[in-house]
N, C-alpha and C positions, 0 to 999 in steps of 0.2 A: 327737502325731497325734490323740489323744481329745479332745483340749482346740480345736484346730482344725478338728476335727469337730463338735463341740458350738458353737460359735463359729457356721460356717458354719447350721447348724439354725437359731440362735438369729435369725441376721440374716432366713433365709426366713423365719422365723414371724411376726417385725416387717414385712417387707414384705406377707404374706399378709394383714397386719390393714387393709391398704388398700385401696381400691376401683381407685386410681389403676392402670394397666398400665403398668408403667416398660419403656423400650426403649432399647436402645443399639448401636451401630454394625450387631453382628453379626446383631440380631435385627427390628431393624424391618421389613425386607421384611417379614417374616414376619408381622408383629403388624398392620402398617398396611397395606402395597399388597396382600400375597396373604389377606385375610381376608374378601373382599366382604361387609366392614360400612365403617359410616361413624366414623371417628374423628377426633376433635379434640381436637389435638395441640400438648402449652406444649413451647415447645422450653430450656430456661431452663439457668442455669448455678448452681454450688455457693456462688460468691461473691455473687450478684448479690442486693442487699437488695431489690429489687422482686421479685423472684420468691418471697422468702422471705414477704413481705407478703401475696400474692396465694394464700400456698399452704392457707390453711384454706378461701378460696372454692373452689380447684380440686376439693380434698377432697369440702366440699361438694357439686359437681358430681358426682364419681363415684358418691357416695352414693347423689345421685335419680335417675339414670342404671344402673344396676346390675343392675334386673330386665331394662334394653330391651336384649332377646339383638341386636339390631344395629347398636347403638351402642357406643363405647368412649372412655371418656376416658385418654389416653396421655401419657405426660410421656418426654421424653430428653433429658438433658444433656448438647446441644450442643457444651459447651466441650470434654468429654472424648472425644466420639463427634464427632471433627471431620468425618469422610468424611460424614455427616448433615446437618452444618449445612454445609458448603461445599454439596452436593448442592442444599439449599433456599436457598442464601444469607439464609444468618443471620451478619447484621449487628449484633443489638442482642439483648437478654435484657431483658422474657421476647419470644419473637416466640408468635404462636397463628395454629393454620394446623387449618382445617378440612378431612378428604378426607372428600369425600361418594362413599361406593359405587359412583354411577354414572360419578364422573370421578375415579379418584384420581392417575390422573397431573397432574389439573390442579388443586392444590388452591387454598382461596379464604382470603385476609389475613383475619384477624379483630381489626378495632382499636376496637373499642365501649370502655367499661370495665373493669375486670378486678374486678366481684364476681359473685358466684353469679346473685342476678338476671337481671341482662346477660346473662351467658354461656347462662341458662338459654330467655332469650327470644329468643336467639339462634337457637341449636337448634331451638326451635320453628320460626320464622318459615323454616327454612333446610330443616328436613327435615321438619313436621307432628309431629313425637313431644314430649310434654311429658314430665318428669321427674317423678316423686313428691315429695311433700314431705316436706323434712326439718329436722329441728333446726339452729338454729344454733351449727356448732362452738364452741370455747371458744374464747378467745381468751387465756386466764388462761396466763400463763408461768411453766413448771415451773423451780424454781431448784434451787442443789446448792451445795456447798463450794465446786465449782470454776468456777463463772460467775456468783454474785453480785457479786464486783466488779465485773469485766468488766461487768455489767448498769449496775450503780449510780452508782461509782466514775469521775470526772472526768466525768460524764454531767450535761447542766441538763436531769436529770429524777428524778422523787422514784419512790418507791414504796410500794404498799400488798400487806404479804407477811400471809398467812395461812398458820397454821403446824397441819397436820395430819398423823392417822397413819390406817394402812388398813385396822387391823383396832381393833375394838372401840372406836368410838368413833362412835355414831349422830348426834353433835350435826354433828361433821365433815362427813356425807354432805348437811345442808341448807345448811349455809355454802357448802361446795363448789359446791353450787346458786347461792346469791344472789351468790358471786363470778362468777362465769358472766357471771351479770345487767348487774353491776359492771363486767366487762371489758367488757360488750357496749355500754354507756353510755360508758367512754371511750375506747372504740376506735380515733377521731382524735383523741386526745389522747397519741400514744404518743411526741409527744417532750417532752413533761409529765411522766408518770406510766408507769409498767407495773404492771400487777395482777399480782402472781405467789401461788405456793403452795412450797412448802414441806414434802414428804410424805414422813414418816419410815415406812420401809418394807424391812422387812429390812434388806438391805447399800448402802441406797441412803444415799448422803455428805454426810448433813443435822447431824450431830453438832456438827462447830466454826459452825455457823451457829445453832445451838439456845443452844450455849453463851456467843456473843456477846450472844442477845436475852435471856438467861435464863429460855426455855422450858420449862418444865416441865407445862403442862398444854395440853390437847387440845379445840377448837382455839385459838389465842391470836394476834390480829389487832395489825402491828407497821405501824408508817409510819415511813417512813426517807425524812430530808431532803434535800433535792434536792444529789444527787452528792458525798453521805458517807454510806455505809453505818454509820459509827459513831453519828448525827446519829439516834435515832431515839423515840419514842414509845408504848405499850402501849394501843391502842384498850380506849377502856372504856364507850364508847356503845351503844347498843340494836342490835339481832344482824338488823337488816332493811336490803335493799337500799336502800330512798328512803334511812336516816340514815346509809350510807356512803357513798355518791354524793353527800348536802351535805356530810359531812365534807371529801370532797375536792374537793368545789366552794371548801370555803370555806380550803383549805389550800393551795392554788395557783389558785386567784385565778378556775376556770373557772364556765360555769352548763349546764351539763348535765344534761338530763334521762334517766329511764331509759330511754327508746325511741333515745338516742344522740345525739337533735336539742338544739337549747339550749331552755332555759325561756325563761319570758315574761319576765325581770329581764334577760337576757344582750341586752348592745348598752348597757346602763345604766352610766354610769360614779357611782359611790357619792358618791363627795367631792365630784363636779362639781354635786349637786342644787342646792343651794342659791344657785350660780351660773346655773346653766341656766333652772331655773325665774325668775330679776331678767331674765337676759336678754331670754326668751321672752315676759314679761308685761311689757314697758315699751315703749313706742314707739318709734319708728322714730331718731330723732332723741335718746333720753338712749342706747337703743342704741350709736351708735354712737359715747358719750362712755363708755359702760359696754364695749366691746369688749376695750379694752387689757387692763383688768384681768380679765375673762372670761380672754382669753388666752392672760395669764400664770399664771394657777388651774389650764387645761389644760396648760400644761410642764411643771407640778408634779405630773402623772399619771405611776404607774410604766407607758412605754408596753411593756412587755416584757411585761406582764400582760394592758395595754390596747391593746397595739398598732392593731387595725383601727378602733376604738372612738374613740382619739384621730384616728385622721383622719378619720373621718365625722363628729365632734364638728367638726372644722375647717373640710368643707366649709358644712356648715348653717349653721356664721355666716357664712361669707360671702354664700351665700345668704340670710341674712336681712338682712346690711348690705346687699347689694344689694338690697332692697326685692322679693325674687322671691317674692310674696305666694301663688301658685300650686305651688310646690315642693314643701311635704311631701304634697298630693294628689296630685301627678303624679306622684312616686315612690311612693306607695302603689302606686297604679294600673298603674305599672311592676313591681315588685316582685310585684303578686297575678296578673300575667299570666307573670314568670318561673316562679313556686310551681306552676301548672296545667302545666307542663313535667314528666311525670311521667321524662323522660331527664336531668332535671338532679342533677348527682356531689351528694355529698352536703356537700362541700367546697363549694361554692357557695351550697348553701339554707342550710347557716351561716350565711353570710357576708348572702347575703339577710334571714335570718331578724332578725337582730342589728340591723338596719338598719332592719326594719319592727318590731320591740319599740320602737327610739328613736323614730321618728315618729309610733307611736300613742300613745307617752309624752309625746311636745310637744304635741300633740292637746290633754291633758288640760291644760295647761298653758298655753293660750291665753286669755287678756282682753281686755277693749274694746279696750285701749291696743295691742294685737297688731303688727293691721294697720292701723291708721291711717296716714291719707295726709301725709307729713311736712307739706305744704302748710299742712295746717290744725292741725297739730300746733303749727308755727311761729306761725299767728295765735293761736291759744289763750297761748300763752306772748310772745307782744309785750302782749297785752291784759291777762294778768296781771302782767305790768313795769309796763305803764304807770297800773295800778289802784295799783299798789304804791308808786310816783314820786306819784304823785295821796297817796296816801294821808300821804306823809313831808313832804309839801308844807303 
C-alpha cells in the first residue's frame, strides 16, 4: 500500500509540472462547460504519432497562456474517455475544438496548423488575449537502456546522442543548451536523425548504453549510423552548435541551418556542377545534343538524399530544351510572392527555398551562348562548315 501510495504522489507531481489541464470522461463538464472560461481543447489519443508530434507545441501553448485566469488549455484522451469523443464526434486524432466562454455549448473546429504560433494567433484573433512569450521547448530525445533500439534499430534514421550526468558536471549544462539548438535545426528532419541525450542520474537505466559506447567521461557526443545502434562514432569536433549542425549536414546528406530553414547550398546537387554549369553555358542547339548525357549524370544522383532536388533538376532541362527563355525569372518571381505568405507550413518554404537557392545558382551560371536564338545559332555553325569546306578545298 506504501509503495502505491508513493507511486500515485509521484505520478501527480509529474502531471502538476504541466501547464496542460488533462480531462477525462468523469471530469470535463467540470473543467470545460461549468468554468465560464474559455478553453481550447486537443482531443487526441495515446497511440496516435500526430498527437505525439504536436505535443511540445501544445506544452508550449499552456505555458504562455498560464497567467490568463480565463483561459485554459485542456487536453482529453478521447480514445479512452469515449462518452467525450462520441458526445463531439471525434472522428480523427488530434481534433482541437475551441469553447469560447460565451458559447460553449457551441464550440468552434480549429484546423490551421498544429504549432505554437498558429495556435497562438489563433487565440488572439478569436478572443483579443495574447500569450506571453516563451522558450522553445526542447526537442532533444531523452533515451534509456530500454528504448534505444526501439529509437534506432531497423529505423532509416541515424542519431546524434550526447551523453550526460546531472550533478557535477558544468560543461553538461552548456551542451545541454547547444543541443537544444541542434534539435531545433533538425526538427523536420526526424525521419533522418533524432537528437537525443542520455543522462546518467541516480537509478535512471543509462548503464548497458554507457557500456556499449564506452563512456566514461562527461559529456562525450556519439553518432550512431542510420538503423544500427552498434554502427557508431565518438565526435571529436569543436563543442559549438553551427560545427554540429554541419557535421550532420554533412553525414546524411541534409543543408540545414540553425534557425531550422535550409542554407543557401541546399537545392544544389554537388556532383551535378560540372554538368549543370556545360549545360546552362552552351546554346540552345549543342544543348540539346548535350541533354542525353546531362541525364544520365542525373540517374546517377543518390535520389534518396536528393530526392526533390533530382526532380526540379529534371524539370529545368526541360525547360531549357524547350527554349523557355523566361522560366528561371518567372519562377523567382513566383516563389518571392509565395515566401511573403507569412501562413506558409514550413514544409513548403523548404521545399520553395531549395528551389530559389538553384535558380539564383543558374543565374550565376548564364553566358552569351545562354539564350541564343537557335536560328542564328544554326547560321553561325553552316558558315563555319562551310568556312571550313572552303578551307580543305
Amino acid at each position: 500500500m506504501h509503495f502505491v501510495a508513493l507511486w500515485s504522489l509521484l505520478c501527480l507531481s509529474v502531471a502538476w509540472a504541466s501547464n496542460i489541464i488533462i480531462a477525462n470522461d468523469k471530469n470535463f463538464d467540470d473543467i470545460v462547460l461549468n468554468s465560464d472560461k474559455t478553453s481550447f481543447v486537443k482531443f487526441s489519443a495515446e497511440w496516435c504519432s500526430h498527437c505525439k508530434k504536436m505535443a511540445p507545441e501544445w506544452e508550449k501553448l499552456a505555458d504562455s497562456y498560464v497567467d490568463v485566469e480565463d483561459i485554459q488549455i485542456v487536453e482529453i484522451d478521447a480514445d479512452k474517455s469515449r462518452s467525450i469523443g462520441k458526445r463531439y464526434n471525434i472522428a480523427s486524432f488530434p481534433t482541437i475544438k475551441l469553447f469560447r466562454a460565451d458559447s460553449l455549448s457551441d464550440p468552434i473546429d480549429y484546423s490551421g496548423q498544429r504549432e505554437f504560433e498558429f495556435f497562438s494567433n489563433y487565440l488572439l484573433n478569436q478572443i483579443g488575449i495574447k500569450g506571453k512569450k516563451v522558450g522553445k521547448p526542447s526537442k532533444v530525445v531523452q533515451i534509456h537502456d530500454g528504448n534505444i533500439e526501439k529509437l534506432i534499430e531497423n529505423k532509416e534514421r541515424a542519431a546524434l546522442i550526447v551523453f550526460t550526468k546531472e550533478n557535477n558536471c558544468d560543461d553538461c549544462i552548456s551542451v545541454k543548451k547547444m543541443f537544444d539548438q541542434v534539435s531545433h535545426a533538425f526538427h523536420k528532419e526526424l525521419d533522418k536523425i533524432i537528437i537525443a541525450e542520455a543522462q546518467k542520474n541516480g537509478d535512471e537505466p543509462t548503464d548497458w548504453i554507457r557500456d556499449m559506447y564506452s563512456i566514461n567521461e562527461f559529456p562525450t557526443i556519439v553518432y550512431v549510423e542510420t538503423g544500427d545502434s552498434s554502427k557508431f562514432e565518438i565526435y571529436s569536433g569543436s563543442l559549438t552548435s553551427s560545427d554540429l549542425i554541419q557535421f550532420i549536414n554533412n553525414k546524411i546528406g541534409t543543408k540545414r541551418a540553425a534557425n531550422g530553414l535550409l542554407d543557401n547550398k541546399a537545392g544544389i546537387i554537388p556532383d551535378m556542377e560540372e554538368s549543370l554549369k556545360k549545360f546552362i553555358g552552351i546554346n540552345i542547339v549543342d544543348r540539346r545534343e548535350y541533354v542525353q548525357t546531362f541525364i544520365e549524370n542525373l540517374k546517377k544522383v543518390d535520389d534518396h538524399v536528393f530526392k526533390n532536388e533530382v526532380k526540379y533538376y529534371a524539370l529545368i532541362v526541360n525547360q531549357f530544351i524547350a527554349g523557355n527563355n523566361g522560366y528561371v525569372d518567372a519562377e523567382l518571381a513566383k516563389f518571392d510572392d509565395m515566401l511573403k505568405n507569412k501562413a506558409i507550413d514550413i514544409s513548403t518554404k523548404d521545399l520553395v527555398n531549395m528551389k530559389v537557392n538553384l535558380l539564383n545558382h543558374i543565374k550565376t551560371l548564364v553566358t552569351e551562348e545562354t539564350y541564343r536564338d537557335a536560328k542564328d545559332v544554326m547560321e553561325d555553325k553552316e558558315k563555319a562548315a562551310a568556312a571550313l569546306s572552303k578551307d580543305e578545298l
